[in-house]
PDB file of the backbone (N, CA, C, O) and the ligand in Angstrom, with CONECT records:
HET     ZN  A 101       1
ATOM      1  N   UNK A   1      29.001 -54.683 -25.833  1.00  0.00           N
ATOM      2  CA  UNK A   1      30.394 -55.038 -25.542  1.00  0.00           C
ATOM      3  C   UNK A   1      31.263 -53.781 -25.434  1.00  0.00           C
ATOM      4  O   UNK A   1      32.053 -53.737 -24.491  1.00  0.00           O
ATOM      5  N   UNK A   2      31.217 -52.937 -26.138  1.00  0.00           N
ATOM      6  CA  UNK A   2      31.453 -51.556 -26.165  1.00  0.00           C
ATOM      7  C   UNK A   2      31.591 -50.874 -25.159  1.00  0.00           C
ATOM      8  O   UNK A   2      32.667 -50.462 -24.727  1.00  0.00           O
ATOM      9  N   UNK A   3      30.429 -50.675 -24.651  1.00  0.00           N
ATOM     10  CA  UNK A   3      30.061 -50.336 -23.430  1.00  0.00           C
ATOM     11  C   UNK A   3      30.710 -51.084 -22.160  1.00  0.00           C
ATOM     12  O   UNK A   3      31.439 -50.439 -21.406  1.00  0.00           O
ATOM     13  N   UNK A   4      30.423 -52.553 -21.905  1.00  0.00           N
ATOM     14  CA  UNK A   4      31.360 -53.274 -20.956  1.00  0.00           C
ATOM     15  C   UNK A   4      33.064 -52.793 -21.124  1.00  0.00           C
ATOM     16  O   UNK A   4      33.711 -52.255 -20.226  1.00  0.00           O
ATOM     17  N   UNK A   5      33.421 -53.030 -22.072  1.00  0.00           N
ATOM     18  CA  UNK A   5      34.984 -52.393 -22.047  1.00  0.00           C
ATOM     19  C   UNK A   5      35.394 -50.920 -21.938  1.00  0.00           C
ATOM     20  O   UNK A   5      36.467 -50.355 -21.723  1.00  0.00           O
ATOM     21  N   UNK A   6      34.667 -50.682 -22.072  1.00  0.00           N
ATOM     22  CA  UNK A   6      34.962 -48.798 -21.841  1.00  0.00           C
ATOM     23  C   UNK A   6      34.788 -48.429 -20.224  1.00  0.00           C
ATOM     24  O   UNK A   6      35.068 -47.373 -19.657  1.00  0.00           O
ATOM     25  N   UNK A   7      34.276 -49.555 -19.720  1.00  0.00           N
ATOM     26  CA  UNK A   7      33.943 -48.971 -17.836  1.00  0.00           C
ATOM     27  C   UNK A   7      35.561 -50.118 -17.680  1.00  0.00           C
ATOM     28  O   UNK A   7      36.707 -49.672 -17.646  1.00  0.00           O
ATOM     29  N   UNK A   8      35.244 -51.351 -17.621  1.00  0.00           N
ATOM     30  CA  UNK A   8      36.216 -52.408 -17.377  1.00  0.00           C
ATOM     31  C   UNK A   8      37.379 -52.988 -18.393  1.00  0.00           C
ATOM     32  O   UNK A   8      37.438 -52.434 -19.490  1.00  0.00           O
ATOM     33  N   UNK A   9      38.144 -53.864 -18.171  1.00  0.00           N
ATOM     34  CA  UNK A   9      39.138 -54.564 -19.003  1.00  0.00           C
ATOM     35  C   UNK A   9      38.435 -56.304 -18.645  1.00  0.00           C
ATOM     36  O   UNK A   9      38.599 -56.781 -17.523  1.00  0.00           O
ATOM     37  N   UNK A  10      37.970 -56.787 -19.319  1.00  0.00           N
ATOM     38  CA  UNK A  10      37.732 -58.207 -19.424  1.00  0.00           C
ATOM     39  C   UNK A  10      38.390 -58.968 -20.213  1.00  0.00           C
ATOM     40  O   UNK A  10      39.261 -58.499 -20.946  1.00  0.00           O
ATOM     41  N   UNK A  11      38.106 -60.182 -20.198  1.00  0.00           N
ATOM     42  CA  UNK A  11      38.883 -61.393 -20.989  1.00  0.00           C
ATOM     43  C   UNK A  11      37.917 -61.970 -22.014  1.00  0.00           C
ATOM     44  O   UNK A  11      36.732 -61.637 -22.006  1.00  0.00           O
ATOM     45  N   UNK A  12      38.357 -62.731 -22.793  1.00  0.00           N
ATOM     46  CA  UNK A  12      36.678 -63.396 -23.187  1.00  0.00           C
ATOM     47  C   UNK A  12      36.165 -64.261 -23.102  1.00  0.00           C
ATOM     48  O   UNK A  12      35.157 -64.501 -23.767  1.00  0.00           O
ATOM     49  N   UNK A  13      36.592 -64.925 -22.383  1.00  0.00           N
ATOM     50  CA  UNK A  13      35.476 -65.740 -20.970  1.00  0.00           C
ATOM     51  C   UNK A  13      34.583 -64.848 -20.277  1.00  0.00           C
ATOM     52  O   UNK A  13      33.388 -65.145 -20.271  1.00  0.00           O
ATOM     53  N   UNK A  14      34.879 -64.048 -19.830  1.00  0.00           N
ATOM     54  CA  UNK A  14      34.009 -62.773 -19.066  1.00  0.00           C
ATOM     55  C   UNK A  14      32.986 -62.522 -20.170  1.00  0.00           C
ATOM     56  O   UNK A  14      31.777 -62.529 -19.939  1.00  0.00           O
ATOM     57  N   UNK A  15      33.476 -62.313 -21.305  1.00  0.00           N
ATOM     58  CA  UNK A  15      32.581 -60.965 -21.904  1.00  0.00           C
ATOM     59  C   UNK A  15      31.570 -62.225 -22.685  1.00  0.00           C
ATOM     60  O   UNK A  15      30.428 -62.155 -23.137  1.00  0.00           O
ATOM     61  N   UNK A  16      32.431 -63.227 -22.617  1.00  0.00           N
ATOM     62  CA  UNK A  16      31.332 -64.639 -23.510  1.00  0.00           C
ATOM     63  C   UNK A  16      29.906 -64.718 -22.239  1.00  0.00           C
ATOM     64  O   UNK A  16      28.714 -64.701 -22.542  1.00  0.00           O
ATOM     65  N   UNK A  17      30.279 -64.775 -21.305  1.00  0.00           N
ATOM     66  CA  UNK A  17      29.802 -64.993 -19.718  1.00  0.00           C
ATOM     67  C   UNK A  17      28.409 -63.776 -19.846  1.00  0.00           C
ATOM     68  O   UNK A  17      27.193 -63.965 -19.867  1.00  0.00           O
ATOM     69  N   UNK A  18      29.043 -62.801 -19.897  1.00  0.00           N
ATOM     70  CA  UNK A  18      28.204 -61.169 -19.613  1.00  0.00           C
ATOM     71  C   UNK A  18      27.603 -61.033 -20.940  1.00  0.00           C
ATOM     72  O   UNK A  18      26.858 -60.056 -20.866  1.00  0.00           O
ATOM     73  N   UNK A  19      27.565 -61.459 -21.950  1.00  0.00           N
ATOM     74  CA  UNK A  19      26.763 -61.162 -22.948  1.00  0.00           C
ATOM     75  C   UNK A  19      26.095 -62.456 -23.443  1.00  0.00           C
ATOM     76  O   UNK A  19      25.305 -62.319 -24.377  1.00  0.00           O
ATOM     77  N   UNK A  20      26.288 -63.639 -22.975  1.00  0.00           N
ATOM     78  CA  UNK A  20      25.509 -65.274 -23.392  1.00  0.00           C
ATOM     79  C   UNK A  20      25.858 -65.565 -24.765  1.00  0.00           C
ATOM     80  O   UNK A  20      24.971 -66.123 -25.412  1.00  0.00           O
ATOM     81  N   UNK A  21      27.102 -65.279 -25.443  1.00  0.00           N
ATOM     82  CA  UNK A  21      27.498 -65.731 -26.879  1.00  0.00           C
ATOM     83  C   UNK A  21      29.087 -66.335 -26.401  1.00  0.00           C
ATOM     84  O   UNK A  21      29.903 -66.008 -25.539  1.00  0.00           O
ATOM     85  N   UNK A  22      29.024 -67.325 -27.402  1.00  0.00           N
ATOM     86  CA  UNK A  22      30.108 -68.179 -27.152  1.00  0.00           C
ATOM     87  C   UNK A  22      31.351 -67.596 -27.502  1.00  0.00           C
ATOM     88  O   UNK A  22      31.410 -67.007 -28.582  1.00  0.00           O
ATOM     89  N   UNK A  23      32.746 -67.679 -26.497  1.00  0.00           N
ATOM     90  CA  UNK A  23      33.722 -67.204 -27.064  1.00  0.00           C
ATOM     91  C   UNK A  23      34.479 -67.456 -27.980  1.00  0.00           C
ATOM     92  O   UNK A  23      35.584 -66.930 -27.844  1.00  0.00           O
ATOM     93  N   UNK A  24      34.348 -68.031 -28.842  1.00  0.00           N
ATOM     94  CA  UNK A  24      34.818 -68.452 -30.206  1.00  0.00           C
ATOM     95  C   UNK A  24      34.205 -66.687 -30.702  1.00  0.00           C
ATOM     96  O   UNK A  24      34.865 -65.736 -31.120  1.00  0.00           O
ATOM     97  N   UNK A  25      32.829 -66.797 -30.455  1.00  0.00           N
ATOM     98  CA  UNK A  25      32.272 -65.080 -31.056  1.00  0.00           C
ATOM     99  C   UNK A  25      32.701 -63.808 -30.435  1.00  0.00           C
ATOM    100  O   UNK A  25      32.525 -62.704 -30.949  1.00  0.00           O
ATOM    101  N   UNK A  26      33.279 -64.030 -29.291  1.00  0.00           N
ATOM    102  CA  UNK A  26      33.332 -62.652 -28.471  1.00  0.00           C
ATOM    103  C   UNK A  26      35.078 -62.273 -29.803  1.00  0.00           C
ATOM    104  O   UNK A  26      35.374 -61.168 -30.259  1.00  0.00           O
ATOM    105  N   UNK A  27      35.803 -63.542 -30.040  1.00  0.00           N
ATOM    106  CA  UNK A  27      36.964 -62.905 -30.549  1.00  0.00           C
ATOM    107  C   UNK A  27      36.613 -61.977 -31.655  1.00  0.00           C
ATOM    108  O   UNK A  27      37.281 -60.965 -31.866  1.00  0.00           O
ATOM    109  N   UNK A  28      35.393 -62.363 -32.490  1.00  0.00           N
ATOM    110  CA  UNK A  28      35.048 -62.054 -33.748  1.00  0.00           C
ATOM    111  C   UNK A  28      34.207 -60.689 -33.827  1.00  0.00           C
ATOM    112  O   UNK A  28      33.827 -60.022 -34.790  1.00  0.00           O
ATOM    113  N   UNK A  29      34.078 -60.549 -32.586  1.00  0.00           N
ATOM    114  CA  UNK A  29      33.611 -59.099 -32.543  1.00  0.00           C
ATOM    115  C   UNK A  29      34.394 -58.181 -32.392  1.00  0.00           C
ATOM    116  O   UNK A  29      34.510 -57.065 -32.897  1.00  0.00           O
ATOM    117  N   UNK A  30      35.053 -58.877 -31.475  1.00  0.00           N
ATOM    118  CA  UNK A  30      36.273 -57.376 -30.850  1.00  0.00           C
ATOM    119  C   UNK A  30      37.148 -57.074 -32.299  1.00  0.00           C
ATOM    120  O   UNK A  30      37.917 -56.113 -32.279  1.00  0.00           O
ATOM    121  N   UNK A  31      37.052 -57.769 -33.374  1.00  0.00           N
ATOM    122  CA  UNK A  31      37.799 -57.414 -34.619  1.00  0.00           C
ATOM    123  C   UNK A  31      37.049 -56.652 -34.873  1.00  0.00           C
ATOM    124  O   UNK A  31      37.724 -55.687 -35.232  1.00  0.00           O
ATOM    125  N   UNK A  32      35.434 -56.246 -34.982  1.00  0.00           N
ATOM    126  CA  UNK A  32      34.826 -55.465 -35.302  1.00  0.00           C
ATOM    127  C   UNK A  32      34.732 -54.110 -34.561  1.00  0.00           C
ATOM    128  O   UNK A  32      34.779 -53.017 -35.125  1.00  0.00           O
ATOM    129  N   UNK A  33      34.590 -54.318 -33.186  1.00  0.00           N
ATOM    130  CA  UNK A  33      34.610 -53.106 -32.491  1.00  0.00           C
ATOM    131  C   UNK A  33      35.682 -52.644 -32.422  1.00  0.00           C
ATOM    132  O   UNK A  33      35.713 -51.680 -31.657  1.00  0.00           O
ATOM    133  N   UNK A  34      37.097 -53.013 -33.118  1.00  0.00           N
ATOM    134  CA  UNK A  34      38.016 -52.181 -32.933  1.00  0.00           C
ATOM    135  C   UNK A  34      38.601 -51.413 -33.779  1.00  0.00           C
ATOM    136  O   UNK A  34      39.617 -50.726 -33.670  1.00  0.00           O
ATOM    137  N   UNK A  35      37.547 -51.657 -35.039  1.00  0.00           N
ATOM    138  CA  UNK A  35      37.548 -51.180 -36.137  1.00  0.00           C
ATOM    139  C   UNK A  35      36.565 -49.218 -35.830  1.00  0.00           C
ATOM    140  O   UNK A  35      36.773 -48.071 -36.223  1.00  0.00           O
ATOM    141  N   UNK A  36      35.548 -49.905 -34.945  1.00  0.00           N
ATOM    142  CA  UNK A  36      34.253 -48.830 -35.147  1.00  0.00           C
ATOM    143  C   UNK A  36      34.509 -47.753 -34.012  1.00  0.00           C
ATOM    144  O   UNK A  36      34.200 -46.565 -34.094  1.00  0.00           O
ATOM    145  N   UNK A  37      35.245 -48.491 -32.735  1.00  0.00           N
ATOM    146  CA  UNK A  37      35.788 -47.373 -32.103  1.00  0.00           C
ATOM    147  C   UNK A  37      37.427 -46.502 -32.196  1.00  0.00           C
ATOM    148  O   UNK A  37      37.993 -45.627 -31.540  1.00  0.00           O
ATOM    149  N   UNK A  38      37.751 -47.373 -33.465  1.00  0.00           N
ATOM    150  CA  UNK A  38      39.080 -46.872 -34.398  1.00  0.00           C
ATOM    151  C   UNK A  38      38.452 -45.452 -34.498  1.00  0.00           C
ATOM    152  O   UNK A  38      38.973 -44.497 -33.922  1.00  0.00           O
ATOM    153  N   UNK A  39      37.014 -45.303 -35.444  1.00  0.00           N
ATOM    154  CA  UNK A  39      36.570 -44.354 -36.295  1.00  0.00           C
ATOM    155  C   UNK A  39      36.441 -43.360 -35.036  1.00  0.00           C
ATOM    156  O   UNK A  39      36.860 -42.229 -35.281  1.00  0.00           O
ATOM    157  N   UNK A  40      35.962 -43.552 -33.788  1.00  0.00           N
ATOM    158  CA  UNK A  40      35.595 -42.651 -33.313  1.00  0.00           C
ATOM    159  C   UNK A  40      36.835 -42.150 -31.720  1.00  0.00           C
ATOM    160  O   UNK A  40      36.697 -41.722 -30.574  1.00  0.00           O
ATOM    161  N   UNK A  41      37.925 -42.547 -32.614  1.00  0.00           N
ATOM    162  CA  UNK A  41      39.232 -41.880 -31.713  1.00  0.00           C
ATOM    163  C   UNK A  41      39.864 -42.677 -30.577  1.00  0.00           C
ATOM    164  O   UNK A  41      40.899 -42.453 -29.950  1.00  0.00           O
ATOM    165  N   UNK A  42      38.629 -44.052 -30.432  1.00  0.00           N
ATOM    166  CA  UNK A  42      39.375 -44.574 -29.427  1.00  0.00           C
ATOM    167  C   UNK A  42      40.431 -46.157 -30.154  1.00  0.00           C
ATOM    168  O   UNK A  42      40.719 -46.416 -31.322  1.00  0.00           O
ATOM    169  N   UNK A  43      40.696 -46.775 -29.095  1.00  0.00           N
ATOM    170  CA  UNK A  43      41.127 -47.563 -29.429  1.00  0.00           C
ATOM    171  C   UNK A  43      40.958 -48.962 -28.438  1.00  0.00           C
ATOM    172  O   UNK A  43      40.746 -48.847 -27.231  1.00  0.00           O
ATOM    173  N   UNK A  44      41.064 -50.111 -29.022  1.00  0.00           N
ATOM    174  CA  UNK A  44      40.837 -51.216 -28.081  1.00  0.00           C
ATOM    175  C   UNK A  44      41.961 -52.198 -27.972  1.00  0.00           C
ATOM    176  O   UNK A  44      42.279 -52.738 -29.031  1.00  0.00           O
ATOM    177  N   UNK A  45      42.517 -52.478 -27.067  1.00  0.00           N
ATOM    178  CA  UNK A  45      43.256 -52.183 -26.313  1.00  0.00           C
ATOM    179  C   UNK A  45      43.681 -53.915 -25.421  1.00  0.00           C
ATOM    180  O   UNK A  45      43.137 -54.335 -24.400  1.00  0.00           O
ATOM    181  N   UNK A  46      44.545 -54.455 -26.052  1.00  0.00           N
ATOM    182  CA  UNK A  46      45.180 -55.853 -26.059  1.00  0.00           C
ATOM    183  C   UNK A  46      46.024 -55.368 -24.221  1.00  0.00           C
ATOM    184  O   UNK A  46      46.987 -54.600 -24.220  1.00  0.00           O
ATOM    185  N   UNK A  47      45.470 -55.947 -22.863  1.00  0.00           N
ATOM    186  CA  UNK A  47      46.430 -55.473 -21.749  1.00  0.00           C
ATOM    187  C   UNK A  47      47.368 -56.891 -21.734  1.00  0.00           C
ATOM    188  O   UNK A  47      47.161 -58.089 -21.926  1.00  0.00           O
ATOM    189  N   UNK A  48      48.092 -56.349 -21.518  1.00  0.00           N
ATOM    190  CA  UNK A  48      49.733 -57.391 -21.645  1.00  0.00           C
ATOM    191  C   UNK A  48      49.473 -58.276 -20.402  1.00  0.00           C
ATOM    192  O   UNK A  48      48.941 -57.929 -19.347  1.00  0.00           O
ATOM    193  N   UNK A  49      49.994 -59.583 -20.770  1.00  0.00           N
ATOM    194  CA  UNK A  49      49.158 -60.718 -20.504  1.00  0.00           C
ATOM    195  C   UNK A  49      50.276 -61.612 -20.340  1.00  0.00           C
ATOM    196  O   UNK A  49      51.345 -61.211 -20.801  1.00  0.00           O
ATOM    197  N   UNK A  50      50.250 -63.021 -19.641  1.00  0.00           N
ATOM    198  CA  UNK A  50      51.503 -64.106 -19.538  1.00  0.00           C
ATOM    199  C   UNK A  50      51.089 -65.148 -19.936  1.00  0.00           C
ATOM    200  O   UNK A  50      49.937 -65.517 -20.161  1.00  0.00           O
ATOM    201  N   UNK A  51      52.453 -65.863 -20.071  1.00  0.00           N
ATOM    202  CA  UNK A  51      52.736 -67.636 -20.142  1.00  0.00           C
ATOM    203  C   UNK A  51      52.473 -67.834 -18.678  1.00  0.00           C
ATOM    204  O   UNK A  51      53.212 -67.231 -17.900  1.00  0.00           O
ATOM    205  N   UNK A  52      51.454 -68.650 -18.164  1.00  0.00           N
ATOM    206  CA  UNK A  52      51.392 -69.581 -16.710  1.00  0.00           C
ATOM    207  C   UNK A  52      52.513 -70.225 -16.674  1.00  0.00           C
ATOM    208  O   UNK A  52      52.926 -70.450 -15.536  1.00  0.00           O
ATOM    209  N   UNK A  53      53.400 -70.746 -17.880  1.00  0.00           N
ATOM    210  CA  UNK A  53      54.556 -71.889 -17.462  1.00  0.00           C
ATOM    211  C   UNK A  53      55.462 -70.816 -17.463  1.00  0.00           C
ATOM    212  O   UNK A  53      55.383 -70.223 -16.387  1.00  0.00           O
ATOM    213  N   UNK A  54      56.067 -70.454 -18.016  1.00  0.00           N
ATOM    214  CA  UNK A  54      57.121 -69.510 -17.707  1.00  0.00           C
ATOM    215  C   UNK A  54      57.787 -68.245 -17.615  1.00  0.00           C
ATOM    216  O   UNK A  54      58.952 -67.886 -17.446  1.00  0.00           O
ATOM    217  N   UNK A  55      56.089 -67.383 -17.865  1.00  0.00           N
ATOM    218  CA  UNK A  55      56.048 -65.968 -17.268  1.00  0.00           C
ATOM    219  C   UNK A  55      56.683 -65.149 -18.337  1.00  0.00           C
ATOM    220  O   UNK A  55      57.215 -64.057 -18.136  1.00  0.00           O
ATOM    221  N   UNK A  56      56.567 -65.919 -19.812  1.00  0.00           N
ATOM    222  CA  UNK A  56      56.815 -64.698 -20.951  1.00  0.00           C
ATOM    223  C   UNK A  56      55.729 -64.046 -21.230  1.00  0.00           C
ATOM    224  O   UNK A  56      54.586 -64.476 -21.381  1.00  0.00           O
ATOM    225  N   UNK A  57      56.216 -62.775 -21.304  1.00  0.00           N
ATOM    226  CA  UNK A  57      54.637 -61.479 -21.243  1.00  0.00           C
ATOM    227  C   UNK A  57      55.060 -61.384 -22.787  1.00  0.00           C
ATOM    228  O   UNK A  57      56.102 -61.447 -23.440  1.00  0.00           O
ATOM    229  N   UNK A  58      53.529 -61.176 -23.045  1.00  0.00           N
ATOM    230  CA  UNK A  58      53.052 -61.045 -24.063  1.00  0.00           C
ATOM    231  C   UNK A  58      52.869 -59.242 -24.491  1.00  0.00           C
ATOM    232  O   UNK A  58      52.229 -58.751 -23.562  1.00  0.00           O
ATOM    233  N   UNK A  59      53.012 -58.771 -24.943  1.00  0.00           N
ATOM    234  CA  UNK A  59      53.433 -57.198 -24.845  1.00  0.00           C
ATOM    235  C   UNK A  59      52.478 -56.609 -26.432  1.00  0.00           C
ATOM    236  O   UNK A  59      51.419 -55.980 -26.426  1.00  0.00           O
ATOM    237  N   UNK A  60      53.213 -57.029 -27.571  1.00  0.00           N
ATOM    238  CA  UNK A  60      52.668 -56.613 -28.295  1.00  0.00           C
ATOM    239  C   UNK A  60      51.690 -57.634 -29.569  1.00  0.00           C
ATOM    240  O   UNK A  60      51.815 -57.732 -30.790  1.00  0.00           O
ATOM    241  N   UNK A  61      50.925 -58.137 -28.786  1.00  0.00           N
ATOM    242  CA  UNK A  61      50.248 -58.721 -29.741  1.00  0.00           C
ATOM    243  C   UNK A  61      49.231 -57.991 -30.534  1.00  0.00           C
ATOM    244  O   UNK A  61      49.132 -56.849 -30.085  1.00  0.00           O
ATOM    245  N   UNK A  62      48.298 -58.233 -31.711  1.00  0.00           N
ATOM    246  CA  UNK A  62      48.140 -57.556 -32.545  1.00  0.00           C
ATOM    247  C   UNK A  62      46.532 -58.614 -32.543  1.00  0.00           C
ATOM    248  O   UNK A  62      45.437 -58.267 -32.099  1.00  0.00           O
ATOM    249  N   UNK A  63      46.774 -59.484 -32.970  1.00  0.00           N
ATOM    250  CA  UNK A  63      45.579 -60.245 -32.879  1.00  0.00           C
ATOM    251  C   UNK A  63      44.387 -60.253 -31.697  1.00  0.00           C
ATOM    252  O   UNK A  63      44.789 -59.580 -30.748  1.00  0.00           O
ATOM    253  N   UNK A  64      43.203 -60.737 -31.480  1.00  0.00           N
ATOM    254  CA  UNK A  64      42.621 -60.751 -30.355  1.00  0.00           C
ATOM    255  C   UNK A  64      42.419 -61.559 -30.075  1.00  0.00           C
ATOM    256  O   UNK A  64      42.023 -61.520 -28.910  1.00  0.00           O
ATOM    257  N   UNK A  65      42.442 -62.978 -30.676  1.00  0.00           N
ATOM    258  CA  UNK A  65      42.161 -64.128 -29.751  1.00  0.00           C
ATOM    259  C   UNK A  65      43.756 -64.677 -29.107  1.00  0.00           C
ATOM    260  O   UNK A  65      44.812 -64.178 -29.496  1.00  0.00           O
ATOM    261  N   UNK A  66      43.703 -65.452 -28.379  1.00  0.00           N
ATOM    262  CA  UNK A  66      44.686 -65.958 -26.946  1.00  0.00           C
ATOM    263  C   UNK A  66      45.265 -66.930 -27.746  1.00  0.00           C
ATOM    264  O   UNK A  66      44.632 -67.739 -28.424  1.00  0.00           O
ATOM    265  N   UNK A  67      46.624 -66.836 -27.653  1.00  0.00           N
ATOM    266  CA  UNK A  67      47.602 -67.505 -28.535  1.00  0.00           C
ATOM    267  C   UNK A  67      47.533 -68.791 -27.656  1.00  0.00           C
ATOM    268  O   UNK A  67      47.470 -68.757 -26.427  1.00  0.00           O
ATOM    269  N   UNK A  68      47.556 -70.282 -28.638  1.00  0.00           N
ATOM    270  CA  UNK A  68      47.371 -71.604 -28.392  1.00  0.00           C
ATOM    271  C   UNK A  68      48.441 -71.874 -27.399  1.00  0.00           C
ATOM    272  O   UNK A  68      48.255 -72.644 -26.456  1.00  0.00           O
ATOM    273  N   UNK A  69      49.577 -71.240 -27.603  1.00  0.00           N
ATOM    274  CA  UNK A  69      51.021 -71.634 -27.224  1.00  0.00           C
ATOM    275  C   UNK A  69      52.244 -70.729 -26.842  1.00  0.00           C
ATOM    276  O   UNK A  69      52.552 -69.858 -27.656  1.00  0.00           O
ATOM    277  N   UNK A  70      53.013 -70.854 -25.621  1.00  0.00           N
ATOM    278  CA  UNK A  70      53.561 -70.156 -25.698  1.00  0.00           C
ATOM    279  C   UNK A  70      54.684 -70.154 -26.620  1.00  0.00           C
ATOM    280  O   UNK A  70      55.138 -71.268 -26.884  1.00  0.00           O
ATOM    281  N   UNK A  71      55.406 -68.826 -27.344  1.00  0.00           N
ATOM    282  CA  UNK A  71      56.322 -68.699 -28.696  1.00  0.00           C
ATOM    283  C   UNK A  71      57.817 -69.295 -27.862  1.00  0.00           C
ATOM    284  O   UNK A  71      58.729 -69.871 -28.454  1.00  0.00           O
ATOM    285  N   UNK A  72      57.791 -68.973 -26.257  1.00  0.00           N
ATOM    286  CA  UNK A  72      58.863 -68.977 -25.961  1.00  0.00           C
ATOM    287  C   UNK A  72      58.937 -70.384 -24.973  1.00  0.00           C
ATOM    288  O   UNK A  72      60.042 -70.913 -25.102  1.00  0.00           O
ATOM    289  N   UNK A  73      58.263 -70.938 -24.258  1.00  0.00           N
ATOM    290  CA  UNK A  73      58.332 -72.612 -24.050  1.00  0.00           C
ATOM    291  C   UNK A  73      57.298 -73.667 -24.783  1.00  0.00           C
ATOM    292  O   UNK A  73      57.207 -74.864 -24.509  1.00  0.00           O
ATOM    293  N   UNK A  74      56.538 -72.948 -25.783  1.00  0.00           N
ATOM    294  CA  UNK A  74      56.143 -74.141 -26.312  1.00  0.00           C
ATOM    295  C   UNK A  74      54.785 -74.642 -25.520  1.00  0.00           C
ATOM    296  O   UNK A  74      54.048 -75.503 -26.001  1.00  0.00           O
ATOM    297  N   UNK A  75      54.612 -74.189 -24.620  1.00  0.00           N
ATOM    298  CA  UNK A  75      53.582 -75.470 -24.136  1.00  0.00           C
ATOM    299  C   UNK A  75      52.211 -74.143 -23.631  1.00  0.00           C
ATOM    300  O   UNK A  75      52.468 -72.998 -23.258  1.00  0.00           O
ATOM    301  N   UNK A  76      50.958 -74.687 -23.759  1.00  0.00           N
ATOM    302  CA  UNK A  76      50.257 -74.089 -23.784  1.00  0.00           C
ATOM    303  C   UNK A  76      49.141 -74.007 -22.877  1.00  0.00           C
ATOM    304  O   UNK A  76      48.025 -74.503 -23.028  1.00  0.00           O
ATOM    305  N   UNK A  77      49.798 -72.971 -21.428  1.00  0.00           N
ATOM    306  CA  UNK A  77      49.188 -72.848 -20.156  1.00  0.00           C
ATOM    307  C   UNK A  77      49.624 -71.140 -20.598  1.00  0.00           C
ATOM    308  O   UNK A  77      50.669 -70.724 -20.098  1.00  0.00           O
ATOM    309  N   UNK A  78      48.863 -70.225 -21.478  1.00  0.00           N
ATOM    310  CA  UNK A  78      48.967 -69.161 -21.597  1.00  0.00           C
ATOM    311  C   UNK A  78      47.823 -68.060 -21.300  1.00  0.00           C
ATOM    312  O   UNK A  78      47.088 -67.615 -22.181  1.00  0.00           O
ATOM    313  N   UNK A  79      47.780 -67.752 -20.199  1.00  0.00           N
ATOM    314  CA  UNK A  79      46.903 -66.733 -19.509  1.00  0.00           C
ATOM    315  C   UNK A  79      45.913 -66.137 -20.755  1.00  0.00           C
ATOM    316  O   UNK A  79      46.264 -66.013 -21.929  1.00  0.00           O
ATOM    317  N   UNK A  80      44.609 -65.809 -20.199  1.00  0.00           N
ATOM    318  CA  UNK A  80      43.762 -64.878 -21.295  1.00  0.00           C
ATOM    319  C   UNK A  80      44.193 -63.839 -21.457  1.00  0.00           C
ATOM    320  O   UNK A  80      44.722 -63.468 -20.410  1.00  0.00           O
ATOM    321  N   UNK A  81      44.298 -62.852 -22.505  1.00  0.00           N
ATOM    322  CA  UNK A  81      44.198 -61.592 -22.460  1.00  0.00           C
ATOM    323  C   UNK A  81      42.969 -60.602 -22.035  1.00  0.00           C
ATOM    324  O   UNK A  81      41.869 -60.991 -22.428  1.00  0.00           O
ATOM    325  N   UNK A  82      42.986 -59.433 -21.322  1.00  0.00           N
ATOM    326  CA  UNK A  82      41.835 -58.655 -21.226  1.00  0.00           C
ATOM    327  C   UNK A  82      42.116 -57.766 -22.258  1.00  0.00           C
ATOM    328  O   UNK A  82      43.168 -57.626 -22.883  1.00  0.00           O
ATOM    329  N   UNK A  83      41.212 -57.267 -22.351  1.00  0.00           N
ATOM    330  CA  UNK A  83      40.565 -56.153 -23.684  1.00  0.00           C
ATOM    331  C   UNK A  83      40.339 -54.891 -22.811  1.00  0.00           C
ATOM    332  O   UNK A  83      39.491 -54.949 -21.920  1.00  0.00           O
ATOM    333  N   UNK A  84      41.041 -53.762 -23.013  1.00  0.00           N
ATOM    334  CA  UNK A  84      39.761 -52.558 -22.651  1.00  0.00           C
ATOM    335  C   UNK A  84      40.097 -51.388 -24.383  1.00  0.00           C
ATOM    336  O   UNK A  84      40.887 -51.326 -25.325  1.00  0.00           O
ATOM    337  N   UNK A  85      38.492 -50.471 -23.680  1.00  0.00           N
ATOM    338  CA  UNK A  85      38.504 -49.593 -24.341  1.00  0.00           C
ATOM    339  C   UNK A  85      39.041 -48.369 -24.098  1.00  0.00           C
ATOM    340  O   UNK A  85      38.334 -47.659 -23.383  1.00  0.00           O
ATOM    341  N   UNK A  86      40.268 -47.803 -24.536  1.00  0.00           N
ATOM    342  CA  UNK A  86      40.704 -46.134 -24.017  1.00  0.00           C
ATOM    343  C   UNK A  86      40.823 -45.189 -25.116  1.00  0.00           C
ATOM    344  O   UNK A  86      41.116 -44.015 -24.891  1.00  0.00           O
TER     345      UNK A  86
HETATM  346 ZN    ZN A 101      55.870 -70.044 -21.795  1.00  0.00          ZN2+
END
């Protein structure tokens, strides 16, 4: 996974897709790999992402899995986030 994000920025549908583990797990890793490429200077890397209903960008989220809902209409047609490594 490491490796996939350091060439590309994926979502985790993609990376559930490209590695055959369910994305419920891809979230549970990227908590891990962002710990291990913490250690080694890089960082992983939440790319700012939208509400489908009403186009509030998501900027600084902190978490890695894809928020249920949007904070600002409530209803929950909220784009995936991609991940990269820089
Ligand atoms: Zn919204």
């Amino acid at each position: 996974m490491i490796g996939l994000l350091s060439e590309q920025s994926m979502n985790g549908r993609e990376l559930s897709k490209a590695l055959g583990i369910r994305e419920r797990e891809v979230y549970d890793h990227l908590t891990h790999i962002a710990r291990s490429v913490a250690r080694q200077g890089k960082r992983l890397t939440i790319l700012p992402f939208q509400c489908m209903a009403c186009g509030y960008e998501f900027k600084e989220r902190r978490r890695y899995t894809p928020p249920g809902r949007c904070p600002h209409c409530k209803k929950g047609h909220v784009e995936r986030p991609a991940y990269s490594i820089t």
